[in-house]
C-alpha positions as CSV (number, residue, x, y, z in Angstrom):
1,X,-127.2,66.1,189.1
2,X,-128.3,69.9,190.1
3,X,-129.1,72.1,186.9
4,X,-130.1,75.7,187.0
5,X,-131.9,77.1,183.7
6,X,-131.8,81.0,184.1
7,X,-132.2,83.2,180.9
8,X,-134.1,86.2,179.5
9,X,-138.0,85.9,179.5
10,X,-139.1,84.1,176.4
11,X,-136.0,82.0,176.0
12,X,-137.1,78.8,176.5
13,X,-136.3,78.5,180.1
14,X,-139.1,75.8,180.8
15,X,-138.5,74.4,177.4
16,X,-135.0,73.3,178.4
17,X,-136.1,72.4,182.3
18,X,-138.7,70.2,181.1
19,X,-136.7,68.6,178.5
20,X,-133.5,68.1,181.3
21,X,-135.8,66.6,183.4
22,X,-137.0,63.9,181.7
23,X,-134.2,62.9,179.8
24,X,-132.2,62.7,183.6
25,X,-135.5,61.7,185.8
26,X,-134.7,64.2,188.0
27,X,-137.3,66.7,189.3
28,X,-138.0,69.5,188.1
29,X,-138.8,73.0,189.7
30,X,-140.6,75.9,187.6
31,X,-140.1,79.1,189.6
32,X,-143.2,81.2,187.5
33,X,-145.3,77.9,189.2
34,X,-144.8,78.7,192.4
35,X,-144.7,82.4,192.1
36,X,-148.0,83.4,190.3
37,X,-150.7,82.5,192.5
38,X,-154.7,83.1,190.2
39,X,-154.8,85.8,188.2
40,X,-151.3,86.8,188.6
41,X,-150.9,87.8,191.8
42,X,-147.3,87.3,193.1
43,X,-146.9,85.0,196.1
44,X,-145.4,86.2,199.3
45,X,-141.6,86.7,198.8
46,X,-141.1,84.8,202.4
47,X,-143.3,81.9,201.6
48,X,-141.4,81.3,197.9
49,X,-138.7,81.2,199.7
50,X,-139.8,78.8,201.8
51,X,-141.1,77.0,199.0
52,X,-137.5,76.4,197.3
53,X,-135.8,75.6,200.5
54,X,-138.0,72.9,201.4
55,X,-137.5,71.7,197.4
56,X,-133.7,71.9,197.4
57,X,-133.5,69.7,201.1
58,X,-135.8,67.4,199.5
59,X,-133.9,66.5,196.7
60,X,-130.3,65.2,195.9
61,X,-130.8,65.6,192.4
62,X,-133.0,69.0,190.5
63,X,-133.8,71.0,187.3
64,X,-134.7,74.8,188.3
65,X,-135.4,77.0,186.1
66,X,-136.0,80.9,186.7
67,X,-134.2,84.0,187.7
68,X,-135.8,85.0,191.1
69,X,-132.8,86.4,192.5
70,X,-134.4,86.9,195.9
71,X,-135.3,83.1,196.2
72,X,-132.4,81.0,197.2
73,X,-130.2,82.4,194.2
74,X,-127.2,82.3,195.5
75,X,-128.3,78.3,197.1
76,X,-129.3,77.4,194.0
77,X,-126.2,78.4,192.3
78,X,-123.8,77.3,194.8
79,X,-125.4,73.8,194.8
80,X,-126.3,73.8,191.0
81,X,-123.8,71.3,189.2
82,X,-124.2,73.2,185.8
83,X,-125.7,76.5,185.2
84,X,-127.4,77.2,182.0
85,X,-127.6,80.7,180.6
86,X,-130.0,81.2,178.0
87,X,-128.9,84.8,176.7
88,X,-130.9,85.1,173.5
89,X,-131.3,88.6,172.0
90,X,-134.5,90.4,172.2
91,X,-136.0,90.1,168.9
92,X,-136.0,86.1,169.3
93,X,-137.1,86.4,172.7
94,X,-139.9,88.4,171.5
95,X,-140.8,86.5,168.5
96,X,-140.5,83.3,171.3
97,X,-143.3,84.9,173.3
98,X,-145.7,85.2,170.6
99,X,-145.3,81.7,169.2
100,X,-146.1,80.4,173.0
101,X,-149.2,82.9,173.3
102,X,-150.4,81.8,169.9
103,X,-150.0,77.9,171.1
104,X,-151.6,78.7,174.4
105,X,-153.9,81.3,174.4
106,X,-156.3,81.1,177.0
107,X,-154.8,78.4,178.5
108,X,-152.1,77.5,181.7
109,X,-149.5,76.1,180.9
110,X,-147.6,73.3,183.0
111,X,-144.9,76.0,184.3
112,X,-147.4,78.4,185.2
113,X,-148.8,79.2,188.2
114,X,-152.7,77.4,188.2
115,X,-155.6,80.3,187.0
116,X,-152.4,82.0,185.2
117,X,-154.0,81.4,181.8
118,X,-151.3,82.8,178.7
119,X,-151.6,86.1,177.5
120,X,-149.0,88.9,175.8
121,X,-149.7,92.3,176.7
122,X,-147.8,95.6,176.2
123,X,-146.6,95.3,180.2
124,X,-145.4,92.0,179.5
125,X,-143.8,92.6,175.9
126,X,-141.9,96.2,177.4
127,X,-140.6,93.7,180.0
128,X,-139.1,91.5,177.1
129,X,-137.7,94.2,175.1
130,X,-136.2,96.7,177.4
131,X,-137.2,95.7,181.5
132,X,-136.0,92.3,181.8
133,X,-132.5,93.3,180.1
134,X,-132.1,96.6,182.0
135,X,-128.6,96.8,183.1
136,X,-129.0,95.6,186.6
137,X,-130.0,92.3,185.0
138,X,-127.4,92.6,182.8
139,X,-124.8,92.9,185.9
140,X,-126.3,90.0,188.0
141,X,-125.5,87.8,184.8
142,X,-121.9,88.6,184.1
143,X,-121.7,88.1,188.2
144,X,-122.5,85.2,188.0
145,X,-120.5,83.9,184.9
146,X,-117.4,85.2,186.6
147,X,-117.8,83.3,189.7
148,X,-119.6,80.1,188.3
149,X,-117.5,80.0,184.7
150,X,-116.5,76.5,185.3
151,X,-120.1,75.2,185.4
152,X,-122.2,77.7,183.0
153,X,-122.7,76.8,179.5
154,X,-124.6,79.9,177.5
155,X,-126.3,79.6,174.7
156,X,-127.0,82.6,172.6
157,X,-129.1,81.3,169.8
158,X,-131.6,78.5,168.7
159,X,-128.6,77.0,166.6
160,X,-127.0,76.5,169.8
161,X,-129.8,75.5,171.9
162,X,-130.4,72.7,169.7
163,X,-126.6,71.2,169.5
164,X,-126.8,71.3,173.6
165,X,-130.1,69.5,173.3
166,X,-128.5,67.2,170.8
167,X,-125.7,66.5,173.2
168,X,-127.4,65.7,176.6
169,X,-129.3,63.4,174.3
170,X,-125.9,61.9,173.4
171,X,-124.4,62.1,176.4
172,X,-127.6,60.3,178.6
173,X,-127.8,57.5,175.7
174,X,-124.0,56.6,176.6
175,X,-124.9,56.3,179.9
């Protein structure tokens, strides 16, 4: 099994990989890990790439979760056997942000990149709001949900989020 989690920032993108992952003990791939070396300094674009090459021929079996669009997308998506498109509006996203700086303040969190310790600033919450949803971004998703419909599943809303968890639960208890 090959699932891809992409989604606008703050929509429980990790939240979903981690949970896949466990629940199908496959492994799991956090994009932000790789790509924010200390003090959040992007890695090389070249050696991510790298990075997520040598992770796909590794594995039969994957949970990735992130955008990065010039790192193996189109790989990823090709291979991927379901795509999941977390497209929850802004305000949630933005109220999702603060509740995770609030819990981790200070701190690194698993899907981080090490010495990346959590923290909400005005760069970060423009990126939320407006950046991140710019219509270039916009474009790349409704790309790919015309030529990957069969295998995406989007879910708009925490309502939805938790009836998918709820069936991959049921579904992987069936067997």
């Amino acid at each position: 099994m090959k699932i891809m989690v992409i989604g606008y920032s703050g929509s429980g993108k990790s939240t979903l990989t981690e949970y896949l992952g466990s629940i199908y003990h496959i492994p799991v791939l956090h994009l932000d890990h790789i790509f924010w070396l200390p003090g959040w300094n992007p890695r090389p674009r070249e050696e991510m790439r790298e990075m997520v090459a040598r992770f796909l021929d590794s594995h039969t079996s994957w949970v990735i979760d992130g955008n990065y669009t010039k790192t193996q997308y189109e790989r990823r998506l090709a291979e991927a056997d379901q795509i999941v498109f977390l497209s929850f509006n802004r305000f949630s996203c933005l109220y999702r942000v603060w509740r995770r700086y609030r819990k981790y303040k200070g701190r690194t969190r698993n899907d981080m990149g090490d010495g990346c310790t959590e923290k909400l600033d005005w760069e970060f919450v423009r990126w939320v709001f407006l950046e991140g949803r710019a219509k270039e971004r916009k474009r790349e998703y409704e790309a790919v949900q015309r030529q990957y419909g069969k295998k995406i599943t989007i879910i708009r809303n925490q309502r939805q989020l938790n009836q998918y968890f709820r069936s991959r639960k049921k579904n992987h208890e069936k067997g």
